[in-house]
C-alpha positions, 0 to 999 in steps of 0.5 A: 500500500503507497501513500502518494500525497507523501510525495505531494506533500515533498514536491509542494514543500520543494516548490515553496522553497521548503527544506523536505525536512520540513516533514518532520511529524512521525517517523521519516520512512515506515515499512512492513511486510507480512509473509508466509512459507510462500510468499509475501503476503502484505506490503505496506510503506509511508514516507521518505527513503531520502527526505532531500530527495522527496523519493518514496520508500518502497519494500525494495529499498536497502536499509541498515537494518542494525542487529538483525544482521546478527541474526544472519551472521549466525546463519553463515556460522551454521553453514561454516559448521555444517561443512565441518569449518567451525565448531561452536564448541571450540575454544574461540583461542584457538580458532582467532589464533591468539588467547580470548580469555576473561582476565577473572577467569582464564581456565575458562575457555570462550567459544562460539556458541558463547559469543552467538549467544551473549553469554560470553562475558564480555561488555561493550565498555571498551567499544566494539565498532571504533576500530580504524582499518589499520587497527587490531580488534585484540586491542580492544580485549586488553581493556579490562572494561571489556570484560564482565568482572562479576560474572564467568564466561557461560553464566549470565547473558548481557546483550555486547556488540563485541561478540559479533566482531569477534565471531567474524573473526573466527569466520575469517580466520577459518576461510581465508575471506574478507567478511562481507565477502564471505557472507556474500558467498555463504548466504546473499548469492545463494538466496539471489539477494542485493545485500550487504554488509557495509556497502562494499558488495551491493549492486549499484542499484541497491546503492542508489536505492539506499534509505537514508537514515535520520535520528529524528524527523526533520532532522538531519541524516546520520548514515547513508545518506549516498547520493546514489553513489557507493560511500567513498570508504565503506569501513573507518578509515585508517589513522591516516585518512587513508582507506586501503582495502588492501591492507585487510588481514584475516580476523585482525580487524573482522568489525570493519564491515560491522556484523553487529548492525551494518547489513544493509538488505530491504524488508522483502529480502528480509522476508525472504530470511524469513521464509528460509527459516520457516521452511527449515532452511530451503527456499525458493528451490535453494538449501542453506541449512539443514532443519536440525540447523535451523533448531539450533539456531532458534533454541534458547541458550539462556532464559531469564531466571532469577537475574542471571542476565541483563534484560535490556541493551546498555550500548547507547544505541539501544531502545529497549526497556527492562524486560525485552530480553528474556530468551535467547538462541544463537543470535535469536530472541524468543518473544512472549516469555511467561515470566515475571519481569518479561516485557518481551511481547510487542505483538499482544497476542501471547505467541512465541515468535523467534527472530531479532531486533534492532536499534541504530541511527535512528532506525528500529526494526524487527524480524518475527516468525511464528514458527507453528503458524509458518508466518512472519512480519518484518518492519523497520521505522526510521527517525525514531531516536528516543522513540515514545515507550510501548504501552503493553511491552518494553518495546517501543509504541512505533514497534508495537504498531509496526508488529501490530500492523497498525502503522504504517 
């Protein structure tokens, strides 16, 4: 569904002599599609990709959909374990080729299934995405602010970036690739999808199709805002100002391409993740996964019980509310947990879905499944920095209505 006087409205602010920011009631863009095992089932949109430009957002428009692109890191995980590269089991020291150890703890060995999962003891105090480009992600491991000093790798869950940048360091280091190439390889190419990870691998369609993002309204654009032409460096620049490509090495600076939040895909592509988890791991004639790969994927590791986690994200980036996480896979939140203290339900409706959120720039998005039903919704807002608080969840009230289908 198009909200043509949206356009209107821009081309009469531009006749006026009026900045398109003037429209700065509500969120900037709006989408969200509904899909079954199929196919999508509904498309709806409002507003601006690019509020400067007056270009109407579609279902098709690459967006930086924040941690959602956690949840697809860990599908290109399970295709590196399925063919034998990785074992989520492992010491994590082992496979980066130097020591990741808790400075508390060091008899106790860091693995994947720990970093995927949030229970590696790790923190985002140190930073995770500041690296420059002829920087070593290590450095950051050295700063005791980056370690939990209350809690042992394995037992207790607090929501940390740095865990992703770390698991992409795994994966380069067992394959030999670039990252956003490597998941180009592992999960885009095979599933046909314009996506990427920070820029460097989208078609020049994509990138002229890119919704820019505003923290607010009316305000100004604070990430890819391109002009319809590739960013001039697609990672943090050297210390020189430099951005030589050429310089990457494998798992020596693996945040460069941002597996925490930097996949820029469009709400049908995500959709399409979707339905390739609704359907165990095959879509549209392709095989990704195996189904018992899938189930891990979604089975909780850790579930709240008695304070053994952080129920909401610390980074600053973050929307959330005491009790939005209370279950959680490998990169997968579960909804609807009854328990005392989850506020984990932005739909209303009691169902167990599986899927992730994000938070970033400005930017809330949301991928949910209903496994037993073999649905899902996938929306994203932009402009919604210190969005309004949810009435019935501790999501926010533009994601109750996103997950709802009350907005757009």
């Amino acid at each position: 569904m198009r909200l043509p006087h949206v356009h209107r409205l821009a081309c009469l602010l531009a006749l006026l002599g009026l900045p398109a920011a003037t429209l700065a009631a509500g969120p900037v863009a709006q989408v969200r599609v509904t899909f079954d095992r199929e196919a999508i089932t509904t498309s709806r949109t409002a507003g601006l990709a690019d509020a400067a430009a007056g270009r109407e957002v579609t279902a098709d428009d690459p967006v930086r959909v924040a941690s959602i692109s956690k949840l697809v890191v860990a599908i290109g995980v399970m295709r590196l374990a399925e063919a034998g590269t990785l074992d989520l089991d492992a010491d994590a020291s082992t496979l980066l080729g130097w020591e990741l150890r808790h400075p508390g703890h060091p008899d106790v060995p860091v693995t994947l299934r720990m970093l995927l999962s949030h229970t590696s003891g790790l923190t985002d105090e140190a930073g995770y995405w500041q690296v420059p480009l002829d920087g070593a992600l290590r450095d950051l491991l050295a700063d005791p602010r980056a370690w939990d000093p209350a809690h042992a790798p394995g037992t207790y869950f607090r929501y940390t970036n740095l865990n992703f940048p770390l698991v992409a360091s795994v994966m380069e280091r067992a394959t030999g690739e670039r990252f956003d190439r490597l998941m180009r390889r592992l999960v885009f190419e095979p599933l046909a999808l314009d996506a990427c990870y920070g820029w460097a691998t989208c078609s020049d369609a994509a990138i002229a199709r890119a919704v820019v993002l505003y923290e607010t309204a009316g305000g100004k654009p604070v990430n890819d805002d391109l002009h319809g032409q590739a960013p001039a460096c697609p990672v943090m620049r050297a210390r020189d100002g430099s951005c030589d490509l050429s310089r990457w090495q494998p798992g020596v600076n693996s945040g460069m391409f941002s597996p925490q939040g930097g996949m820029r895909i469009s709400a049908a592509g995500l959709a399409k993740i979707g339905r390739l988890l609704l359907r165990g791991g095959e879509v549209d004639g392709v095989r990704l996964l195996r189904p018992e790969s899938v189930d891990i994927l979604f089975a909780p590791q850790w579930t709240l019980v008695d304070g053994n986690g952080v129920t909401a994200e610390e980074d600053d980036s973050g929307q959330s509310r005491a009790g939005f996480f209370c279950r959680y896979g490998l990169a997968v939140q579960t909804l609807a947990t009854p328990r005392p203290g989850c506020h984990d339900d932005p739909f209303g409706d009691g169902v167990e879905r599986v899927g992730h959120a994000g938070s970033a720039y400005g930017l809330l998005s949301g991928l949910w499944l209903d496994r037993k039903a073999g649905t899902g919704t996938a929306y994203f807002a932009t402009g919604v920095a210190n969005a309004e608080p949810g009435s019935a969840s501790a999501f926010s009230a533009i994601e109750e209505r996103l997950a709802r289908g009350t907005a757009p």
